[in-house]
Residue frames relative to the residue before (quaternion, step in Angstrom):
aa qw qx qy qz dx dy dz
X 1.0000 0.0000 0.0000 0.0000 0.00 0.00 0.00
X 0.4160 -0.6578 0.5923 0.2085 3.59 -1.47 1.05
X 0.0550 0.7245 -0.6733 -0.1372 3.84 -0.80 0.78
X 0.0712 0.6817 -0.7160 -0.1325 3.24 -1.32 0.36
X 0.4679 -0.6315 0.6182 -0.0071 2.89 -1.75 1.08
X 0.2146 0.7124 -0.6666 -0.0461 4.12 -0.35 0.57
X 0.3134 -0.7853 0.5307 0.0593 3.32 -0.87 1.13
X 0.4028 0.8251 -0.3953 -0.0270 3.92 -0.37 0.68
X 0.5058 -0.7294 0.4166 0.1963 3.51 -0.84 0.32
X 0.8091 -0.1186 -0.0270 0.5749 3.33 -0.54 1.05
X 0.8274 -0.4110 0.1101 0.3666 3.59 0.87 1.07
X 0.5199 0.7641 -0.1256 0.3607 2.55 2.28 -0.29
X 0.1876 -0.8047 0.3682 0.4262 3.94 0.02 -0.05
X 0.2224 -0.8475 0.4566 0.1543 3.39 -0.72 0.94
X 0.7872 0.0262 0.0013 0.6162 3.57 0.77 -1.04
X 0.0675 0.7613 -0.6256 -0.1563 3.48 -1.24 -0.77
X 0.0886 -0.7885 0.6068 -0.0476 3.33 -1.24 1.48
X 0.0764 0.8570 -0.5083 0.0368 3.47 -1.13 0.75
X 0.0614 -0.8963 0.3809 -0.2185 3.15 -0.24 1.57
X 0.6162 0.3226 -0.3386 0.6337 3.86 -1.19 0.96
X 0.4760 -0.5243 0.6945 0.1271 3.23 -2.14 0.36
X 0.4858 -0.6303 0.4520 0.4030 3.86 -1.12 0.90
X 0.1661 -0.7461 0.5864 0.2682 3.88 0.27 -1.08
X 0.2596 0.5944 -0.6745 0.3526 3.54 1.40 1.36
X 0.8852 -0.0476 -0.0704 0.4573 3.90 0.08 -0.27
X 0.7866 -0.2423 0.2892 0.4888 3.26 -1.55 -0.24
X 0.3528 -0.6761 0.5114 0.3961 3.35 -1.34 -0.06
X 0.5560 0.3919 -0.4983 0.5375 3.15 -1.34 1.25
X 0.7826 0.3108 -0.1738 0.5106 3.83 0.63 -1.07
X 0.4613 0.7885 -0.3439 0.2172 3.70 1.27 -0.21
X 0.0788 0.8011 -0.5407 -0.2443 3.84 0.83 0.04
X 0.5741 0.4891 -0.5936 0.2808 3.77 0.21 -0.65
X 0.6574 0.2462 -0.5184 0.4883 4.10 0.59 -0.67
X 0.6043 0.5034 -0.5247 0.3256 3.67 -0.29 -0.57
X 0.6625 0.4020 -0.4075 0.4831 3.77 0.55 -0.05
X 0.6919 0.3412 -0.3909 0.5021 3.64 0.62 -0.80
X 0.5109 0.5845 -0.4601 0.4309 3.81 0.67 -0.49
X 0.8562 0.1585 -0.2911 0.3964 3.45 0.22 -1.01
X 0.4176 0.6433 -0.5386 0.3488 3.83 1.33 0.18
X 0.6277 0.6221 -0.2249 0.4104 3.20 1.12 -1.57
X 0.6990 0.5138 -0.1983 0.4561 3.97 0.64 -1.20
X 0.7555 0.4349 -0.3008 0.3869 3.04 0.97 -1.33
X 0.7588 0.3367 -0.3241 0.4536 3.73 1.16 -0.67
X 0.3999 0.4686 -0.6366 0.4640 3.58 0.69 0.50
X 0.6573 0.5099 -0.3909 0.3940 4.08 0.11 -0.83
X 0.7892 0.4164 -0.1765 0.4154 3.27 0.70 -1.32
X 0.6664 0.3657 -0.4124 0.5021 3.95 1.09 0.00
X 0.3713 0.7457 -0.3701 0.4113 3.51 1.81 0.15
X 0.8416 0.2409 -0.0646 0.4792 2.81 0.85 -1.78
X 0.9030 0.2012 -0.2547 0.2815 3.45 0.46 -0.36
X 0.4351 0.6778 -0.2644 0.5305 3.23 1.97 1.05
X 0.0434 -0.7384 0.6195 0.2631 3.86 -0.94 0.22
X 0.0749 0.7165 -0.6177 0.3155 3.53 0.56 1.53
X 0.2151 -0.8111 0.5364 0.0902 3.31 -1.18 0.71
X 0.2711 0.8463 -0.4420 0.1221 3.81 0.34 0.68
X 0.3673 -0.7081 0.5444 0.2592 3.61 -0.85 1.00
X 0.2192 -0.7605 0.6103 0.0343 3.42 -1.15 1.40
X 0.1668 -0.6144 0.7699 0.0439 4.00 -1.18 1.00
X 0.0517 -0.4882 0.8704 -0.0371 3.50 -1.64 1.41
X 0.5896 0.4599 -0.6226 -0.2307 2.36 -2.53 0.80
X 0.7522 -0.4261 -0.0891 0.4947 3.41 -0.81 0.18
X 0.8638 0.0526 -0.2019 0.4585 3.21 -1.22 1.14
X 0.4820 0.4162 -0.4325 0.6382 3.70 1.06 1.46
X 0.3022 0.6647 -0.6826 0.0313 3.10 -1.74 0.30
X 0.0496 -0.7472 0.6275 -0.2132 3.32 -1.17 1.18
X 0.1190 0.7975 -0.5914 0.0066 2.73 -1.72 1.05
X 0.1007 -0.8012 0.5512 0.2100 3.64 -0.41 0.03
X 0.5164 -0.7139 0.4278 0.2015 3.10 -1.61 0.71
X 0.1960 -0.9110 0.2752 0.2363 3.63 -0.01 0.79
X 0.7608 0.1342 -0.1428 0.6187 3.51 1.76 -0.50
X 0.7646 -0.4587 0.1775 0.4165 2.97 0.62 1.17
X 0.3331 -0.7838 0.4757 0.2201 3.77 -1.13 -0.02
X 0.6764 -0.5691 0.4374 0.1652 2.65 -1.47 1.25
X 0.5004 -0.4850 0.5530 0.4566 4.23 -0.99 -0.02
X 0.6761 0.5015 -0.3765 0.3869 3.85 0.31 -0.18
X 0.6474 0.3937 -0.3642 0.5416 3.53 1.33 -1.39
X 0.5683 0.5989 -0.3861 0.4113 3.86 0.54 -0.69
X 0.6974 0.3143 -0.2781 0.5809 3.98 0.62 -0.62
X 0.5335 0.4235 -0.4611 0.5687 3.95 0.77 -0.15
X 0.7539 0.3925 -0.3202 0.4184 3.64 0.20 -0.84
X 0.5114 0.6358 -0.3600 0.4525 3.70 0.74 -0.23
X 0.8373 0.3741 -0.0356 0.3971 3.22 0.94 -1.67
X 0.2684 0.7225 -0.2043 0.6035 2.95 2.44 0.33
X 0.8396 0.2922 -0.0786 0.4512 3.07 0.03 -1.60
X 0.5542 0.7181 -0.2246 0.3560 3.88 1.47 -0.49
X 0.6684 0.4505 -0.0960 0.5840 2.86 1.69 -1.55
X 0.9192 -0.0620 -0.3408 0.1872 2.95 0.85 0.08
X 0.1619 0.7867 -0.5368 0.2584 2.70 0.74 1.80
X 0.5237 0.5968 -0.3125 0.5214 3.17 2.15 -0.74
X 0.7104 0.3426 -0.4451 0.4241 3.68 0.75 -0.24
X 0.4632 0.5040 -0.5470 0.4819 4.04 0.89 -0.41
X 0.8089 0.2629 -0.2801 0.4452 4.34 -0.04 -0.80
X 0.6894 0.4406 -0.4288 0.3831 3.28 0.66 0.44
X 0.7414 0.4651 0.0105 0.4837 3.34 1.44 -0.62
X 0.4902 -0.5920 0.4802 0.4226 3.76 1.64 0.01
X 0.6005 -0.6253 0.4811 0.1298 2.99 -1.35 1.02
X 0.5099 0.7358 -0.2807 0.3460 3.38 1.64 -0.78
X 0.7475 0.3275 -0.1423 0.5602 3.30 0.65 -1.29
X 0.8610 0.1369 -0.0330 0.4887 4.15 0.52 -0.50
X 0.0182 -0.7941 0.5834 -0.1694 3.39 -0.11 1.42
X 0.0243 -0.8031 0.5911 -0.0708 3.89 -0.75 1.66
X 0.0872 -0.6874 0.7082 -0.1350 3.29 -0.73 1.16
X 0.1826 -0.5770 0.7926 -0.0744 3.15 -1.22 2.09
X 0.4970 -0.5466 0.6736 0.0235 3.26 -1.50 2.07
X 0.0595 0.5883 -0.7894 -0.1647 3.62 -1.67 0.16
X 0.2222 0.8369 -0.4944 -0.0752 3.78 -0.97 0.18
């Protein structure tokens, strides 16, 4: 199973962690990770590139994390929205088994 964790504060997004492998197929043949993998990649790249957000980012296999360091911008906040959408559409389309999202308040 895939947990992710989005952690925020006063509505705010602070961190985000995702971790483990779905076990919906073989590896290589697995689309539920290959969808969070490339949801997950694509919005670390994309608050990279088209944000001046600062956020410290941990890769490895079958982990990823990041935390925001100076807060967020109205762009990283609609990337992160559109993050967390996709994949909620894959946790209700796919069983809870294989992708499990837990939004933090703290």
């Amino acid at each position: 199973m895939i947990k992710v964790t989005v952690t925020k504060r006063n509505g705010e997004y602070i961190a985000f962690e995702s971790k483990g492998h779905a076990g919906f197929a073989e590896s290589g043949r697995d689309i539920i990770c290959s969808a969070v993998s490339a949801l997950t990649i694509n919005a670390v790249n994309s608050i990279d590139a088209f944000t001046d957000d600062i956020m410290h980012v941990k890769s490895e296999e079958g982990y990823l994390a990041w935390e925001f360091l100076s807060g967020t911008s109205r762009e990283t906040r609609l990337l992160m929205d559109s993050l967390v959408l996709g994949l909620t559409q894959i946790q209700e389309n796919y069983d809870k088994q294989y992708l499990k999202i837990t939004i933090k308040e703290v």
